[in-house]
N, C-alpha and C positions, 0 to 999 in steps of 0.2 A: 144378513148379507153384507151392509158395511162391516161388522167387524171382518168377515172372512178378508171382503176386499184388503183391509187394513193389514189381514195378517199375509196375505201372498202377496203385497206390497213389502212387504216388511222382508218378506223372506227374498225376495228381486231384489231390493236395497244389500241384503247381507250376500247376498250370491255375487251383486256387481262391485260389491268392496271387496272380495276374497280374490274376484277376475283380478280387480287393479293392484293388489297386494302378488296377487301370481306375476302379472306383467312386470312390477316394480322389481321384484327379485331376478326374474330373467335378462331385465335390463342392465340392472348392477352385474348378473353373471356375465352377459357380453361384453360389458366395460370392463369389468375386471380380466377375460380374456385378450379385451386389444390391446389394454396396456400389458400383460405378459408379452404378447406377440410382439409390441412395439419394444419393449425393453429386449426380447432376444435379435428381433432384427440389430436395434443398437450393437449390442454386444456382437453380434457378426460381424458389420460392418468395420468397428475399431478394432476386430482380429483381423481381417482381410485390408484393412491399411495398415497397421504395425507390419505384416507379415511385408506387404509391397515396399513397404519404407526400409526394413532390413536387406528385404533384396536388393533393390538401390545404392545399400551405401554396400553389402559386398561385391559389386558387380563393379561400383566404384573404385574400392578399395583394389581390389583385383587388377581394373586396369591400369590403378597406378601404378602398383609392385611388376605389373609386365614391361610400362612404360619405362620407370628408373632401372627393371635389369635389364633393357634393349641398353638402353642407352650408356650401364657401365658396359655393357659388352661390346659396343661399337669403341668407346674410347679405350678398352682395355685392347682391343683387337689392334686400333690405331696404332696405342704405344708398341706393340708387339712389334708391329711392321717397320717401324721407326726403329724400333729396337735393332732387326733384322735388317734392312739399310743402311744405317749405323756401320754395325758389323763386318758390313760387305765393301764398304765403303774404305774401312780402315784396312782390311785384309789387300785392298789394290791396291791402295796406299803402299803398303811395308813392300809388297812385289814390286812397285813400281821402284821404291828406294832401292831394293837389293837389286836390280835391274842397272841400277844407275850406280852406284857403286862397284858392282863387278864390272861394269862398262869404266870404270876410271881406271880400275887398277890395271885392266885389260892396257887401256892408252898410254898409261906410263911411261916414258923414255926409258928402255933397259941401257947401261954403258957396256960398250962392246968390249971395252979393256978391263974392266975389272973380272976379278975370281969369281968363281963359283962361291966361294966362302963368304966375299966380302956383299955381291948379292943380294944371298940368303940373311947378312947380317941387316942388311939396310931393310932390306922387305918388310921386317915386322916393325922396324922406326918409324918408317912415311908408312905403314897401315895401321899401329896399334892406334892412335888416335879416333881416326875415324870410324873402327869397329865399336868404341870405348863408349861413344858418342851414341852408336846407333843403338848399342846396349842400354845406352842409359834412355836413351828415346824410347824405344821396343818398351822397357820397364816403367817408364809413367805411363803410356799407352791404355799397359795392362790394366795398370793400377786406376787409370783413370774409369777404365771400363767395368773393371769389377765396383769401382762405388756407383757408378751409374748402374747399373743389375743391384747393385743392392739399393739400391734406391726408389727402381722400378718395383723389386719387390716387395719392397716396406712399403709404398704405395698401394700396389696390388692386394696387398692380408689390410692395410685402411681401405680401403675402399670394400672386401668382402665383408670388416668387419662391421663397417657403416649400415651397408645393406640389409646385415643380419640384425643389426639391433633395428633401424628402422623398418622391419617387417614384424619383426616382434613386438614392437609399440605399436601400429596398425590392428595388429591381431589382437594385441590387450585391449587397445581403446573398441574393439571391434566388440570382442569379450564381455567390454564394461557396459557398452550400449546397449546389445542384448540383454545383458542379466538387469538393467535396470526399465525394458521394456516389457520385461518378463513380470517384476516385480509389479511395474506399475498396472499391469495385466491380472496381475494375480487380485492387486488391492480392490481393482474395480470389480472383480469378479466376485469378491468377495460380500464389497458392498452390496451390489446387484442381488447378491442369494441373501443377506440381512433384511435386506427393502423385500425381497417375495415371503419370505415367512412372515417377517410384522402384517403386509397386505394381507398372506392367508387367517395369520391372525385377527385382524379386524373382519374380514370376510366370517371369519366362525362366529365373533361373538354378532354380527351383524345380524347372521344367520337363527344363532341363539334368539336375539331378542325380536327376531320373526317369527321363529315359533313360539314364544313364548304372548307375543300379542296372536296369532292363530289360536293358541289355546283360549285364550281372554275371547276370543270375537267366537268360538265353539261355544263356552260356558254361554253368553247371552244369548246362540244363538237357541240353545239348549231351553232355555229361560223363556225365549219368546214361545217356544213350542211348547213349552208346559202353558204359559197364557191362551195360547190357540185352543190346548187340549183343557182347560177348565170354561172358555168359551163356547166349544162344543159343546161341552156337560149343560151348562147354561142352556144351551139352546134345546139340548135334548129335555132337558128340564121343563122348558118351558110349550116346547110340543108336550109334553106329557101331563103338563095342567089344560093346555088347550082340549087333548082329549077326554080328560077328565070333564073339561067344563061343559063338553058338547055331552057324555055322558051323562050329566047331571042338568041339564038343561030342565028338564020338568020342573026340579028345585031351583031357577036361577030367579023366577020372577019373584020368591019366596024370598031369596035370600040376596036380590041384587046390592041393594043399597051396601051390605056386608061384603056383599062379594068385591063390588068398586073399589070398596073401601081397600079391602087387602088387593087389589088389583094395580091401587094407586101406590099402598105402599109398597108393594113388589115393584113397581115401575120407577118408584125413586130409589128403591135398594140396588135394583139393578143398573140404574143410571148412576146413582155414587161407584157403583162398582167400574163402571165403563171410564167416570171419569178418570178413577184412578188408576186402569189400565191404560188409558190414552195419555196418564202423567206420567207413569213408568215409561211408556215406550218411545214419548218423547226425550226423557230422562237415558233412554237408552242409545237415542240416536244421537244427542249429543255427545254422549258418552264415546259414539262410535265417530263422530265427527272432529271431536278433539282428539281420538287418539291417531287418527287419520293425518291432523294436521301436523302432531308430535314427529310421526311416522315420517312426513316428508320432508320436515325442517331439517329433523336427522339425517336423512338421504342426503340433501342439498350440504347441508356444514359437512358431509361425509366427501362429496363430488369437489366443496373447494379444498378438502384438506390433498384430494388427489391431486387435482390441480396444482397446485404450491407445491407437492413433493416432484411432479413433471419436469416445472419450472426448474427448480434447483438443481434437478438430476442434468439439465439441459445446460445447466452451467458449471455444473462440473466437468460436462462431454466437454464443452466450447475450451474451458482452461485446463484441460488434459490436451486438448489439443494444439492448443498456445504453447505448453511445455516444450511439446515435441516437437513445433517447428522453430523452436528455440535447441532444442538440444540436436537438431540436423544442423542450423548454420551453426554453431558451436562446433560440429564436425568436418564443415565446409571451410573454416578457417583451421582446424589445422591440416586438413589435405595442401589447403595452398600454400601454408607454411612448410610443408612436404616440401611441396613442389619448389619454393625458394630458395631451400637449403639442396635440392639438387642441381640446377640453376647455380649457385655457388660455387656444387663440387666440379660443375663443367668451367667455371672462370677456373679455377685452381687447375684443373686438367689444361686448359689454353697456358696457363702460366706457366706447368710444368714443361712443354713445349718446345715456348719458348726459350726457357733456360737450357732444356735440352740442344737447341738452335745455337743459340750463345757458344756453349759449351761445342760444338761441334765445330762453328770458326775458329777456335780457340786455335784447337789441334793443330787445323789445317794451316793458320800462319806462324805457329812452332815450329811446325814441318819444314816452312818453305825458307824461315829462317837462317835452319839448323844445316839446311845443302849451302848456303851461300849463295842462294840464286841460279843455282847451276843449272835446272831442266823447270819447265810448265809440267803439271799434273794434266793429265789426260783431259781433266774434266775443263782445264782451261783451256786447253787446244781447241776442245771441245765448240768451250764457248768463244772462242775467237772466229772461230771457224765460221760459225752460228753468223757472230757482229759481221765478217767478212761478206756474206749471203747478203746480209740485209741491203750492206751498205752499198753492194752491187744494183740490190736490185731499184732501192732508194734512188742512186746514181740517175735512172733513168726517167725517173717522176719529177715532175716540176715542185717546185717547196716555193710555199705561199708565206708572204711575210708579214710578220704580226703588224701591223698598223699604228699607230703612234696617238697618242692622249688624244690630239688636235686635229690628227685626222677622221677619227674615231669622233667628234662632238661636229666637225664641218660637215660630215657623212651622215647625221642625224638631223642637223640644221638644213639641209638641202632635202629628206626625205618629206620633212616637215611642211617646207615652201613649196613641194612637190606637191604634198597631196592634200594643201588648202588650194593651187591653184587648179582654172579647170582646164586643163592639160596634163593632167598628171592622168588620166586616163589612157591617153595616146602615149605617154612617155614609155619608152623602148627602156629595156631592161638588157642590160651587159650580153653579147654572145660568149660564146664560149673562146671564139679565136681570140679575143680583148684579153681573156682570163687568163687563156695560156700564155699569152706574151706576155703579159702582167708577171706570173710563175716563174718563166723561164727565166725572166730581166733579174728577178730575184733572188734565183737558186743558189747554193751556196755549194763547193764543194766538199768532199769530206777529207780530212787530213791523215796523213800515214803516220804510222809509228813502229818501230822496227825493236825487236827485242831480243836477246840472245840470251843463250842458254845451253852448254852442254858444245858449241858448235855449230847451233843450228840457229837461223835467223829467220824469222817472222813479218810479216807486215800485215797490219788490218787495219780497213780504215774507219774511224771514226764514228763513230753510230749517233744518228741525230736527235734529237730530243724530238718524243710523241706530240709535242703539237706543230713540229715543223711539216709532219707528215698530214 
């Protein structure tokens, strides 16, 4: 009966190490599926931020290239209009001369005594000059006009061609960032499937050297059962001396002393025999407890090698990630240097302008030159007309007078003594009727000035400087 206990003892010992060798493999197999799981979550995640991080800078990119073509369209549309003002401006101009010149020759004194011949002779002497003149005016005009169109348009094909290269650089740098977010995608990708086959690989041979201790812990367990089934035999054995001995009982008082005898050396045969199955089976359980402890050392040196390979991987994600927010502001500094060099081309557009401006009074005091003062341009009428309004309506207003250093310091020194003393509370503040006499005592008139030209005589008066108003 002890041995039996011993041996379904033995075989519960080998059944609850095969349980924990079942558990220990299923546990390794869930670990080894959360880190697959955790490595493609990864991998998703650095796809669905590269992907965000490229839409960003095209969406960027894109609203630059709208921003810089607005805005050469609005200066290109400006000069145009300028261009077209210009234009219209010069064409009143030449109407307004030929207007004035046919109005001279119109006024001329005819002499009532002279021929028909002598006339006709004189008419093209007092006229060829002044035609000669307007010709030669008329022809820098042109000439002036045609270098400014050529100038607008040599501007116009720089400025397309600026544009075009700077969209083309945009689109390469755009180009280069992809194919090297690509690459860098690819490389991780690559890693990642390197690091799952070595893992399936250590998985296999892992696997290998489980079944290969399964087989080892089959063979002893094989072993113990052969010990169980020569136990048995034993035992069958020995009921079968026992029946024999109840058989033979008539004969035992005959043969007791014999019988003890071989009784006792069976019972030490048998007992050598037990001890040295209780030496084996100890010998067995060590056997089975060192390779148990082998088993889990390996598992553990297995979980840190995982570990360490986690880590590392974790610092590869972190400075892949470093990279990238290095190679965005890398691309945030040249968008802004975009944005500097258009900024630029708008001071250069202001400049051009300007000289355009320059260029425009030129003419006009050639113009006014080349009559000898004879008539005002429309546009000065215009503006006299304009000064004459104001100065009417100005006339009316009382004009306040700028103040003097030392009034201006007694006027602060009195607000000052004002408002330490306590009466400056009650202190009455100027009405209005003070102000206006004050104004009116001050007003200044405005002065006439009278101009001729052609005949016709002018007066406007004086237009007063904005802070008199």
């Amino acid at each position: 009966a002890q041995q039996a206990d011993h041996a379904h003892q033995r075989r519960g010992l080998l059944e609850s190490f095969a349980e924990e060798r079942r558990a220990a493999r299923q546990s390794s197999m869930l670990e080894l599926e959360e880190l697959q799981k955790t490595f493609d979550d990864e991998e998703a995640r650095l796809r669905s931020d590269e992907a965000e991080q490229l839409e960003k800078l095209r969406r960027i990119n894109s609203q630059e290239l709208e921003d810089t073509e607005q805005r050469l369209a609005t200066a290109l549309a400006q000069l145009r209009d300028e261009v077209v003002k210009e234009r219209g401006l010069m064409e009143i101009r030449e109407r307004e001369k030929a207007a004035n010149q046919a109005k001279k020759q119109s006024e001329q004194p005819v002499d009532q005594d002279t021929t028909l011949t002598g006339s006709m002779n004189r008419a093209p002497q007092s006229s060829s000059p002044s035609s000669v003149e307007e010709l030669n005016q008329s022809e820098a005009r042109r000439k002036i006009q045609l270098e400014r169109d050529e100038e607008i348009e040599g501007l116009i094909c720089e400025l397309q061609t600026r544009q075009i290269e700077t969209e083309a650089r945009i689109r390469q740098e755009a180009n280069r960032e992809e194919t090297r977010h690509l690459e860098a995608h690819a490389r991780k990708c690559d890693n990642l499937r390197q690091q799952r086959s070595n893992q399936v690989e250590l998985f296999g041979a892992e696997q290998a050297e489980v079944q290969r201790l399964n087989g080892s812990v089959e063979a002893q367990k094989a072993g113990v059962l052969e010990l169980a089934d020569k136990l048995k035999e034993i035992e069958d054995d020995c009921e079968a001396l026992e029946r024999k001995l109840l058989s033979l009982e008539p004969s035992i008082e005959a043969l007791h002393l014999e019988e003890v005898e071989m009784v006792k050396q069976e019972e030490e045969r048998v007992q050598g025999e037990k001890m040295i199955l209780l030496e084996r089976v100890q010998a067995a359980e060590d056997g089975l407890r060192r390779i148990k402890d082998e088993t889990d050392a390996a598992a553990a040196e297995k979980r840190r090698g995982l570990d360490q390979k986690l880590s590392v991987l974790h610092e590869k994600v972190q400075e892949a990630i470093s990279i990238r927010d290095d190679e965005t502001e890398a691309l945030q500094e040249a968008l802004k240097s975009e944005i500097v060099r258009g900024d630029k081309l708008g001071a250069m557009i202001a400049q051009y302008q300007t000289s355009l401006s320059a260029q425009e009074a030129g003419p006009q005091e050639a113009g006014s030159q080349g009559l000898g003062g004879s008539r005002c341009s429309i546009s000065d009428d215009y503006s006299s007309d304009q000064r004459n309004v104001k100065s009417a309506e100005n006339s009316h207003r009382p004009v306040r007078r700028r103040s003097s250093v030392k009034e201006r310091v007694s006027a602060t020194k009195k607000d000052a003594n004002r408002s330490h003393s306590p009466r400056s509370r009650n202190a009455q503040r100027p009405t209005l009727k003070t102000s206006l006499s004050k104004g009116s005592s001050s007003s200044a008139s405005g002065s006439t000035r009278t101009r001729t030209g052609g005949g016709k005589s002018m007066t406007s008066r004086k237009q007063q400087p904005a802070w008199e108003h």
